[in-house]
Structure formats: structure tokens, C-alpha cells
VOBA-1610 file (N, C-alpha, C; in pm, whole numbers, padded with zeros to 5 digits, always signed):
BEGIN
Unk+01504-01871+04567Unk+01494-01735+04514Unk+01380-01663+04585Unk+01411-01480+04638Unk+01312-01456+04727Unk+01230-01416+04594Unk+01091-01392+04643Unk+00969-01324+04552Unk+00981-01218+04527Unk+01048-01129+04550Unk+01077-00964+04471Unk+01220-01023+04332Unk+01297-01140+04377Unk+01383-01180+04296Unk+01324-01231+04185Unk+01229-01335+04189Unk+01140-01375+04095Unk+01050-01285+04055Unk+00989-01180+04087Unk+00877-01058+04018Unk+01018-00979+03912Unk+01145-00961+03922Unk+01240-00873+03906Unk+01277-00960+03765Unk+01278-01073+03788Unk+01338-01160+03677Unk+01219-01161+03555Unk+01100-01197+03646Unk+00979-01181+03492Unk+00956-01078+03486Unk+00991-00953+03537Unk+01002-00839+03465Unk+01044-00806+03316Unk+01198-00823+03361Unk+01283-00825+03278Unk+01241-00939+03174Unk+01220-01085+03190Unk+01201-01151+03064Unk+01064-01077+03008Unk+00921-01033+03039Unk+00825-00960+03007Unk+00915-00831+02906Unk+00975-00767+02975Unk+00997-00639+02891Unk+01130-00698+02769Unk+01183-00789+02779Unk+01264-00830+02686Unk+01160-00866+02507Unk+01096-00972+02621Unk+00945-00949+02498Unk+00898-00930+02412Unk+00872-00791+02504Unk+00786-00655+02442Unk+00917-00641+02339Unk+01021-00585+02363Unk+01091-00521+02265Unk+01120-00625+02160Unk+01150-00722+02175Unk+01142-00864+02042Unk+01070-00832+01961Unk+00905-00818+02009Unk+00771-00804+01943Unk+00824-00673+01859Unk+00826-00535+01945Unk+00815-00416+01894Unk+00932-00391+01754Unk+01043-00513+01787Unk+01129-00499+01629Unk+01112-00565+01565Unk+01027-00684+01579Unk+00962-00782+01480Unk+00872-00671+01409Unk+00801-00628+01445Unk+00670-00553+01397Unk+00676-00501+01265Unk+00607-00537+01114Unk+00682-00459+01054Unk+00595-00337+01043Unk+00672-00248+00906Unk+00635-00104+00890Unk+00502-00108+00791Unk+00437-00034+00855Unk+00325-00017+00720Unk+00322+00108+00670Unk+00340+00156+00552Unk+00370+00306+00498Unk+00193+00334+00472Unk+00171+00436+00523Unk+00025+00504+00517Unk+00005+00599+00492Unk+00107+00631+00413Unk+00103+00775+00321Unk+00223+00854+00277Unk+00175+00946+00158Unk+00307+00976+00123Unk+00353+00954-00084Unk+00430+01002-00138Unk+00445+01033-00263Unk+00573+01019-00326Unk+00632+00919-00404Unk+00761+00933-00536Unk+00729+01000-00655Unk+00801+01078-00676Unk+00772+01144-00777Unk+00877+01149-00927Unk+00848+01131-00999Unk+00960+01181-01122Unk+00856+01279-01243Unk+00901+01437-01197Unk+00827+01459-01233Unk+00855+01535-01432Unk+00989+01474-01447Unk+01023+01549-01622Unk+01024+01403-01685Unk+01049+01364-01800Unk+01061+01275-01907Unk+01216+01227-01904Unk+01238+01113-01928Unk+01398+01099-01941Unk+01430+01026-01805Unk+01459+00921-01793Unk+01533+00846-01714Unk+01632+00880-01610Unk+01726+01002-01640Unk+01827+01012-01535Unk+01769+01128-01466Unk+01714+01139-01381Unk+01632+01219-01277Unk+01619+01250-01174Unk+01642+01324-01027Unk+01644+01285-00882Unk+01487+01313-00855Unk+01404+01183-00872Unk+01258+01247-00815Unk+01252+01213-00633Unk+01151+01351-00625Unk+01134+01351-00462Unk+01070+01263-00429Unk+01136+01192-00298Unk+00994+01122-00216Unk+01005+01148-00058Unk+00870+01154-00030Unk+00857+01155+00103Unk+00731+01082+00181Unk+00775+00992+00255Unk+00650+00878+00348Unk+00649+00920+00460Unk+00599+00839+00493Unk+00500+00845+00663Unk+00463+00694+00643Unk+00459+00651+00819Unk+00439+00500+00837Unk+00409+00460+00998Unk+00395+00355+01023Unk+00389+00292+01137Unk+00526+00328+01198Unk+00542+00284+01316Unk+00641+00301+01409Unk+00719+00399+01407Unk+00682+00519+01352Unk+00745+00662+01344Unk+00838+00641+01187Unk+00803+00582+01104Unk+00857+00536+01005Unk+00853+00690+00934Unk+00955+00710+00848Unk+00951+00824+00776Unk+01063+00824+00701Unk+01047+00881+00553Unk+01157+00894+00459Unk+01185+01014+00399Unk+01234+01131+00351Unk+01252+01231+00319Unk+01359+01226+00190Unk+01340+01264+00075Unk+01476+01266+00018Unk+01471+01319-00089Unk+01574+01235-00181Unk+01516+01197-00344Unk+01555+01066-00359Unk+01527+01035-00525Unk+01552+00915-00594Unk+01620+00958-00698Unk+01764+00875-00753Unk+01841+00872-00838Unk+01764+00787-00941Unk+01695+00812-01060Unk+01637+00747-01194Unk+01764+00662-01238Unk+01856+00745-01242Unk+01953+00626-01328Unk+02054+00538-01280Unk+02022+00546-01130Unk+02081+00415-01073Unk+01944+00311-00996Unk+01820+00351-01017Unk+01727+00247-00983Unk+01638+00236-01085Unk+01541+00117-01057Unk+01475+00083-01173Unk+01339+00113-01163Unk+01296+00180-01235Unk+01133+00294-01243Unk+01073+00229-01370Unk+00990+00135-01300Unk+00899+00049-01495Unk+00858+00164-01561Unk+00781+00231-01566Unk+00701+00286-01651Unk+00879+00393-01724Unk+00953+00462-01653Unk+01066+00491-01753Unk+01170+00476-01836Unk+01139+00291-01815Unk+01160+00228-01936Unk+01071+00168-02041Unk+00979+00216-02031Unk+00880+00229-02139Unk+00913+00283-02310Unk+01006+00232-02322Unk+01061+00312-02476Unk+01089+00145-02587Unk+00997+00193-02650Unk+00879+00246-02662Unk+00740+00219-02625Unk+00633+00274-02621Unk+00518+00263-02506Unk+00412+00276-02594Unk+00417+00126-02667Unk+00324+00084-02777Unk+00187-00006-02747Unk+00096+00121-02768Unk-00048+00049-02711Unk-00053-00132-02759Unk-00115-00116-02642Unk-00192-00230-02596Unk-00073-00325-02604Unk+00026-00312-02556Unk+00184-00359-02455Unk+00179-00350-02334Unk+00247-00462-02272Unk+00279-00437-02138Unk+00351-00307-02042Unk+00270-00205-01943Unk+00326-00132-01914Unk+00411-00174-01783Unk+00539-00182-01760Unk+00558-00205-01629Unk+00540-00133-01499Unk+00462-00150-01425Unk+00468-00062-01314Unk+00557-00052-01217Unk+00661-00158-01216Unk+00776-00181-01098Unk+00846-00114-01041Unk+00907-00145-00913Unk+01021-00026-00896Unk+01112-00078-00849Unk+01261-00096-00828Unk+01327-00152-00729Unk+01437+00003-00683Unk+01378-00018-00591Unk+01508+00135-00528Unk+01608+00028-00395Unk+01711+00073-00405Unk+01776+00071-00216Unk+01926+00105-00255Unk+01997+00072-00186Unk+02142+00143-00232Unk+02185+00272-00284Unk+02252+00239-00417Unk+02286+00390-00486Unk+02192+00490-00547Unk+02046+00405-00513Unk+01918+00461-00550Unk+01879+00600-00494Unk+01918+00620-00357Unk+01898+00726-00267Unk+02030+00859-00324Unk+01966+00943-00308Unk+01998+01088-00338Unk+02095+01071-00174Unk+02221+01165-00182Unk+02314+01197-00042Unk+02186+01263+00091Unk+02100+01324+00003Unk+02052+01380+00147Unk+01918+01332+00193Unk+01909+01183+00182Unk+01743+01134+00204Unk+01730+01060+00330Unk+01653+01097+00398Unk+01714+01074+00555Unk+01552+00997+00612Unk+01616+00863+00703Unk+01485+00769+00735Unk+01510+00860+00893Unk+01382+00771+00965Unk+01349+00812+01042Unk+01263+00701+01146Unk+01305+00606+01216Unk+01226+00494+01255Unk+01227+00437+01432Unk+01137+00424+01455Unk+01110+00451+01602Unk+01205+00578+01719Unk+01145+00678+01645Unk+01260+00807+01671Unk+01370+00837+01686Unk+01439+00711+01617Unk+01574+00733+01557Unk+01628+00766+01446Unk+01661+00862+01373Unk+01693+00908+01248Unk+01844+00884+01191Unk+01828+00832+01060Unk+01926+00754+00968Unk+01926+00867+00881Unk+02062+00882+00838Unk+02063+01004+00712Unk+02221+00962+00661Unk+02213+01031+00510Unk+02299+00941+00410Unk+02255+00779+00388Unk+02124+00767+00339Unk+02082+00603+00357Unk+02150+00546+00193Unk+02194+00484+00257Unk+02271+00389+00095Unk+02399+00453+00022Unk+02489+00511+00170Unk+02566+00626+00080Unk+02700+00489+00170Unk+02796+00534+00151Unk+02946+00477+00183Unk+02968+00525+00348Unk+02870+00652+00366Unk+02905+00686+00499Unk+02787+00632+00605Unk+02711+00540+00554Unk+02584+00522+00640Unk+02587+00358+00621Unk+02544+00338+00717Unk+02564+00153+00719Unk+02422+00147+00706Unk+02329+00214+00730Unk+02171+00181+00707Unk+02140+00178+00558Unk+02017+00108+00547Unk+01970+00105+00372Unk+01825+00098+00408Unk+01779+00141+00300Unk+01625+00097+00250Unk+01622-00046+00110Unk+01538-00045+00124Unk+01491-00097-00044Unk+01337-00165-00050Unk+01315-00095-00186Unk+01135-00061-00215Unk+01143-00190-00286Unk+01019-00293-00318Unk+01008-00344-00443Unk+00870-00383-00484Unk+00855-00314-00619Unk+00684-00378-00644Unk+00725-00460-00805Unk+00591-00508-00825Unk+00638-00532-00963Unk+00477-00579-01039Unk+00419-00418-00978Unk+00311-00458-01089Unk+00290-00424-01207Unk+00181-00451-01307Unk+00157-00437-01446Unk+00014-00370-01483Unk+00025-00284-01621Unk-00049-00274-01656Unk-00046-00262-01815Unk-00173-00180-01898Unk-00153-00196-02008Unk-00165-00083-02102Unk-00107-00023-02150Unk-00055+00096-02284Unk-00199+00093-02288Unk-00245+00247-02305Unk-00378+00244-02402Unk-00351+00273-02561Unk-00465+00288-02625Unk-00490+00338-02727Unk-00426+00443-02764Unk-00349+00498-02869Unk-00287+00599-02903Unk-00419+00712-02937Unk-00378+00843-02857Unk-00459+00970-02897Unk-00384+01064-02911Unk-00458+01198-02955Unk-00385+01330-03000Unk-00337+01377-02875Unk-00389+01365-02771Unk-00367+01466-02675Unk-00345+01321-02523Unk-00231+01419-02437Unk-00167+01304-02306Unk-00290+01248-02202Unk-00223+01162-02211Unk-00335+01074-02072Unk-00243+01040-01947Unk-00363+01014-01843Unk-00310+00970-01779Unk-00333+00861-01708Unk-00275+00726-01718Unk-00299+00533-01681Unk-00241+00592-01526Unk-00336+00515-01496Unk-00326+00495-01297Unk-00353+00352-01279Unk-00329+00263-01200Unk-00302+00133-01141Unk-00284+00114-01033Unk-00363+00026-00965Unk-00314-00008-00785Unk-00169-00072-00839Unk-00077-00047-00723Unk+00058-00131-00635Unk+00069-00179-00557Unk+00148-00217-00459Unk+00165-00326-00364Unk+00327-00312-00333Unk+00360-00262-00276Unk+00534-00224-00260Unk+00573-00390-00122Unk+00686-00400-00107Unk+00728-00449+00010Unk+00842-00445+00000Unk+00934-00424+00116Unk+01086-00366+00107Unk+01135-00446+00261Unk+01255-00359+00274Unk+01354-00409+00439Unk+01415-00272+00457Unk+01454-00190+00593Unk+01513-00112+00634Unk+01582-00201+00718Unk+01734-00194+00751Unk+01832-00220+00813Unk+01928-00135+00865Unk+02023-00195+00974Unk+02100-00129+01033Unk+02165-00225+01130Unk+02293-00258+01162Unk+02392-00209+01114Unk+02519-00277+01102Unk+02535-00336+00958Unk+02606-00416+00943Unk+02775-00370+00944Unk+02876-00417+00965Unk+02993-00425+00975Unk+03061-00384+01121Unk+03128-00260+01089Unk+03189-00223+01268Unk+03140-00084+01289Unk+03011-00011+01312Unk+02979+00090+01314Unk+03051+00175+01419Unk+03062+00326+01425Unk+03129+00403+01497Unk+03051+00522+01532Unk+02928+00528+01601Unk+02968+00449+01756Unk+02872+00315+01730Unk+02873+00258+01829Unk+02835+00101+01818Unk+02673+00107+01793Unk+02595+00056+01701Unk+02497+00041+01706Unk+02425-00108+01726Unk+02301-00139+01756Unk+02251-00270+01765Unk+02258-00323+01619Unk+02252-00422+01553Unk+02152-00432+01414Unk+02046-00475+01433Unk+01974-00432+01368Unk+01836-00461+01322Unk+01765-00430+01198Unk+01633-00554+01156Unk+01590-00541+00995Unk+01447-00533+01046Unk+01365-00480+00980Unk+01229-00390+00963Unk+01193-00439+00839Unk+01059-00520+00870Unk+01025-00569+00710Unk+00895-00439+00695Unk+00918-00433+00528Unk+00789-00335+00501Unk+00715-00343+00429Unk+00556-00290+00422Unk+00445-00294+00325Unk+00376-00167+00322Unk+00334-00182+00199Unk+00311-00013+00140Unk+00212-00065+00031Unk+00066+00022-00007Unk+00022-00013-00138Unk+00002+00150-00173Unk-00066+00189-00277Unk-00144+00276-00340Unk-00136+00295-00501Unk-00157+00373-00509Unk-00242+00409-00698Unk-00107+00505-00782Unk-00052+00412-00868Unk+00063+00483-00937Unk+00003+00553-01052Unk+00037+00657-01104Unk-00013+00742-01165Unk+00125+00738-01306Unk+00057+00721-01458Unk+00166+00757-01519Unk+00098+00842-01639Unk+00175+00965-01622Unk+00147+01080-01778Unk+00197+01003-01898Unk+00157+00982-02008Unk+00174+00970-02118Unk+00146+01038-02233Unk+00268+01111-02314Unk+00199+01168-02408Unk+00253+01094-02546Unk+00145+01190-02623Unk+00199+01160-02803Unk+00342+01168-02834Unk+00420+01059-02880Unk+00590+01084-02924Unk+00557+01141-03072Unk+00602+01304-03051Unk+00595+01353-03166Unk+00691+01315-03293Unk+00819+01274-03256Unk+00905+01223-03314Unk+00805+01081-03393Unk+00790+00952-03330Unk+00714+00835-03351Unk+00567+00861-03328Unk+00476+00887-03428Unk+00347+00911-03382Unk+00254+00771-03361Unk+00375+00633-03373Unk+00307+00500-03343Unk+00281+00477-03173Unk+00371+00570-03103Unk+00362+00501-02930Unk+00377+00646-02915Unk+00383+00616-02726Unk+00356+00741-02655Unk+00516+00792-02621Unk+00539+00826-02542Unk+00638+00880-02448Unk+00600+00904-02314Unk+00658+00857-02169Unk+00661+00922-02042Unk+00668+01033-02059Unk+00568+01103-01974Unk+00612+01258-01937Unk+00633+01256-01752Unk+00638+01160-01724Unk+00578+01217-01517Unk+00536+01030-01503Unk+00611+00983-01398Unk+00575+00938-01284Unk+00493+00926-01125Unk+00428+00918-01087Unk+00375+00949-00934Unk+00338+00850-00901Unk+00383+00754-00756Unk+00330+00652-00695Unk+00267+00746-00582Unk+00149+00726-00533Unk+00037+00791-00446Unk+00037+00665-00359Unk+00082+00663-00245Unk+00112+00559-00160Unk-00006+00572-00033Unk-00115+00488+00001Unk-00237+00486+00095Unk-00236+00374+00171Unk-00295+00376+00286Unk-00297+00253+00412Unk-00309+00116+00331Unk-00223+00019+00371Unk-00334-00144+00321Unk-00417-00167+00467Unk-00525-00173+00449Unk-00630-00207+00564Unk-00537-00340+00621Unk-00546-00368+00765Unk-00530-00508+00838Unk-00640-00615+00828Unk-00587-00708+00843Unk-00709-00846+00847Unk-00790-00779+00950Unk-00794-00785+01017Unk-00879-00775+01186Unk-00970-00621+01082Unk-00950-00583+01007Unk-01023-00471+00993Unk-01102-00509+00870Unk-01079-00589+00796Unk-01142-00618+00674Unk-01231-00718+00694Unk-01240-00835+00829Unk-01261-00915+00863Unk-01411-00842+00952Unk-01371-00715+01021Unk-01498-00650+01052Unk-01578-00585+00974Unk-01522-00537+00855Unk-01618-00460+00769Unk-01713-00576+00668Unk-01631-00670+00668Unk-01686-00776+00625Unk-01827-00843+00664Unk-01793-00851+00802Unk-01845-00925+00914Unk-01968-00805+00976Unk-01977-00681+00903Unk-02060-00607+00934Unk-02123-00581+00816Unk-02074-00587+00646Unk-02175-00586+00531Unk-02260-00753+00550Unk-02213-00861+00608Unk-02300-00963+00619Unk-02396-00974+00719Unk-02360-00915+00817Unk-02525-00837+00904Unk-02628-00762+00850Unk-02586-00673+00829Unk-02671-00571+00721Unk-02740-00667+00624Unk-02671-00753+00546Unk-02743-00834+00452Unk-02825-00898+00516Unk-02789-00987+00626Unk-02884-01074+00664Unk-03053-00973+00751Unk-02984-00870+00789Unk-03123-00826+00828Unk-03229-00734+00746Unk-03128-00706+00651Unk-03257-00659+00520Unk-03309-00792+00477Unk-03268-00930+00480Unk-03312-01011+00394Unk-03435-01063+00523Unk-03411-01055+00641Unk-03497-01094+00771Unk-03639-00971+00701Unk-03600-00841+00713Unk-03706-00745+00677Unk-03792-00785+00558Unk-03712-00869+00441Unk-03782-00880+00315Unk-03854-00981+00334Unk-03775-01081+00430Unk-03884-01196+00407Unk-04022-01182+00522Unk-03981-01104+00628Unk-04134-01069+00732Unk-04209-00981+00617Unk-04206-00918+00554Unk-04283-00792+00467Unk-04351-00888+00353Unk-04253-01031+00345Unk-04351-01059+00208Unk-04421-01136+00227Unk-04389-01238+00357Unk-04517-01295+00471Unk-04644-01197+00488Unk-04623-01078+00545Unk-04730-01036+00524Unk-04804-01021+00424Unk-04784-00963+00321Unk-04820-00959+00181Unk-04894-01081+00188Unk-04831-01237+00201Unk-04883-01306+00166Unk-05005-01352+00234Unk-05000-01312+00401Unk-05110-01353+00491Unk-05294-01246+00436Unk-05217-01116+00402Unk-05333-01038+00328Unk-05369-01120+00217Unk-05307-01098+00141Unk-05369-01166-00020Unk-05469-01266-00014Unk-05375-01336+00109Unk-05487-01477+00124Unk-05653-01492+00214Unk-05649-01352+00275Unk-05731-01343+00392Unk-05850-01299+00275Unk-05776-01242+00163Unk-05881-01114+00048Unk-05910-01235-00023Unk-05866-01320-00090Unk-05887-01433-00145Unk-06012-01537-00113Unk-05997-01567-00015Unk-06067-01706+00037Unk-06237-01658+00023Unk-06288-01765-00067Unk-06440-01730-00077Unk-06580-01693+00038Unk-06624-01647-00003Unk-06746-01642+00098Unk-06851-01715+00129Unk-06844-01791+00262Unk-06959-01888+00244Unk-07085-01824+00254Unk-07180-01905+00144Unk-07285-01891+00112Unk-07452-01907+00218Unk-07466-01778+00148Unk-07589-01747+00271Unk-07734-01881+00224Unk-07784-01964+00328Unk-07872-02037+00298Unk-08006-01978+00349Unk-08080-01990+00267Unk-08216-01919+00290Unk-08300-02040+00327Unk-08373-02038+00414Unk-08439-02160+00494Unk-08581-02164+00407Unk-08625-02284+00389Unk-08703-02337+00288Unk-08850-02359+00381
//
């Protein structure tokens, strides 16, 4: 084999690679908002993300074909388990909620005419407060992780398939007010997941690795400063030898 044949071949296995890597990679959502924003379960709340690899979602959410913890909260009797969970993908998506992922855009996601899907899933907890006169509002970190796919069966025109694993955290927000009807528990009024970066290892590993510097050199400063202290004290200390007067 000549040497432009062999540079031509590890080309190609090099850039084969890269693209392995680049669809392995998953998505990290780093911003962005679900919303349900009336009382009552059957609802289309908006959402819209932003993410790694040009990741992006636009749409709504169908309430009464996915599962939203906190709007099954009935009844939402302090100091009970609140669920924070969510599971969306499929018939969950509204007809017009359209992804968007390494600048290729998916629209109708989870409909009969789109072979692509999403699906969200968290399943954290928290806890009912105290019953008061007037609405509150319980907020809680999350932790989402999901799959975007594409494209299973005989698509028209032909697409590759491929699956996209995903991670997402931030601070779910839930309104609760007084059930005037039951003045023992609350009622949902409003949903909001507030979706923010999860930091990477390599980044937590430096901030880390930079509050334990800092420590160690204030503790270097405390202990030279109290050496000194101690070399004075002792210099002021030590008695005076005595003057002898010659006889």
C-alpha cells in the first residue's frame, strides 16, 4: 500500500471516530422552562430548552397524557409526600413541538407522522408544608435524564438512526394554595421546572481543587503569624539577668 493510500485510510478511520464520539456524546440541557401554568391536570403547558450539541425543544406538554407529580397531588396534605416527578415522551408532546439537534430539526415529535421521540424522566421528592391562609410557594432541586431518538421503522426519506442520551437538573417551583372547598390540604395552582447547567466533573474537581488551596494557604498564613506571636511573647518573657555589683 502506497503512503498517500495509508494517510487516506487513517483519515477516514480518524474521522469515522470523531463522528462515533460526536453521537455518543450525550445532551446536557443548560437552560430553559416547563410550565403548567392553571390548576387542573388536563393542560398544554409550554416548554422550551436549550442544550449541548445545538439541542433545543420548542412546544407544549399535554397534562393529561403525561405524568406531572406535583398535579397529582389531590389531595396535598401537609407534611405528605410531594411528588416532584415527571415522565413526558410520546403522546406527551403537543402536534407542534419541534426538537432541534446538531442542526437538524425534528417536528411533530411523538406524533404518528414523526418517527423521532423525546422522553424526560425525574422522580424527585419533596414535602407538603404546613397549611396557611394565604398560597406558597415549595421549590426543590431535580435531576431529569431522558433519550432523543430517530429513526425507527422505514422512514421516507431514509434517515440514519440514532439515540442521544440526556441530562438536565434545576429548581422546580410549585404554587400551592388554600383548597377553599377542603380547608385540611392545599390545591396546585402552577407548575414550573426552572431547568440550569449540571456542572462537569473536570469542573467541580477544579473548583474543588482550588477551595483546597485557598485553605491550605490561609492555614500556611495562620500558622507563620502565630509563630510569630509566639517568637515575641517569648523574647518579652524571658527574665533579666541580674546585675552583680562587685564586692
Amino acid at each position: 500500500m502506497t503512503r498517500s493510500a495509508v494517510l487516506v485510510a487513517g483519515m477516514t478511520l480518524l474521522c469515522l471516530s470523531a463522528a462515533s464520539d460526536v453521537q455518543a456524546e450525550p445532551i446536557t440541557i443548560t437552560g430553559g422552562l416547563l410550565v403548567f401554568p392553571m390548576a387542573g391536570r388536563f393542560q398544554a403547558g409550554p416548554i422550551s430548552l436549550v442544550g449541548t450539541r445545538g439541542f433545543s425543544v420548542e412546544g407544549r406538554v399535554d397534562g393529561g397524557e403525561s405524568l406531572i407529580g406535583p398535579l397529582e397531588c389531590i389531595p396535598c396534605i401537609p407534611g405528605s409526600t410531594l411528588d416532584l416527578g415527571l415522565d413526558l415522551g410520546g403522546p406527551s408532546w403537543a402536534a407542534d413541538t419541534v426538537v432541534t439537534l446538531d442542526g437538524e430539526t425534528f417536528t411533530n415529535i411523538g406524533s404518528a407522522s414523526s418517527l423521532a421521540n423525546l422522553f424526560l424522566h425525574s422522580d424527585d421528592k419533596t414535602t407538603v408544608p404546613e397549611l396557611q391562609n394565604s398560597p406558597v410557594v415549595v421549590t426543590a432541586p431535580f435531576t431529569v435524564t431522558g433519550v432523543f431518538f430517530c429513526c425507527g421503522g422505514d422512514p421516507d426519506p431514509p434517515h440514519p438512526p440514532f439515540e442521544a442520551a440526556i441530562r438536565g437538573s434545576g429548581t422546580v417551583s410549585v404554587m400551592l394554595a388554600p383548597d377553599p372547598s377542603y380547608r385540611a390540604w392545599w390545591k396546585v395552582s402552577g407548575v414550573q421546572y426552572d431547568f440550569k447547567p449540571i456542572p462537569e466533573p473536570a469542573t467541580v474537581t477544579m473548583v474543588g481543587g482550588g477551595l483546597v488551596a485557598a485553605a491550605m494557604r490561609a492555614r500556611k498564613r495562620r500558622d507563620r503569624s502565630t509563630a510569630i506571636q509566639l517568637s515575641t511573647s517569648t523574647r518579652v518573657a524571658e527574665p533579666a539577668v541580674p546585675f552583680l555589683r562587685e564586692t
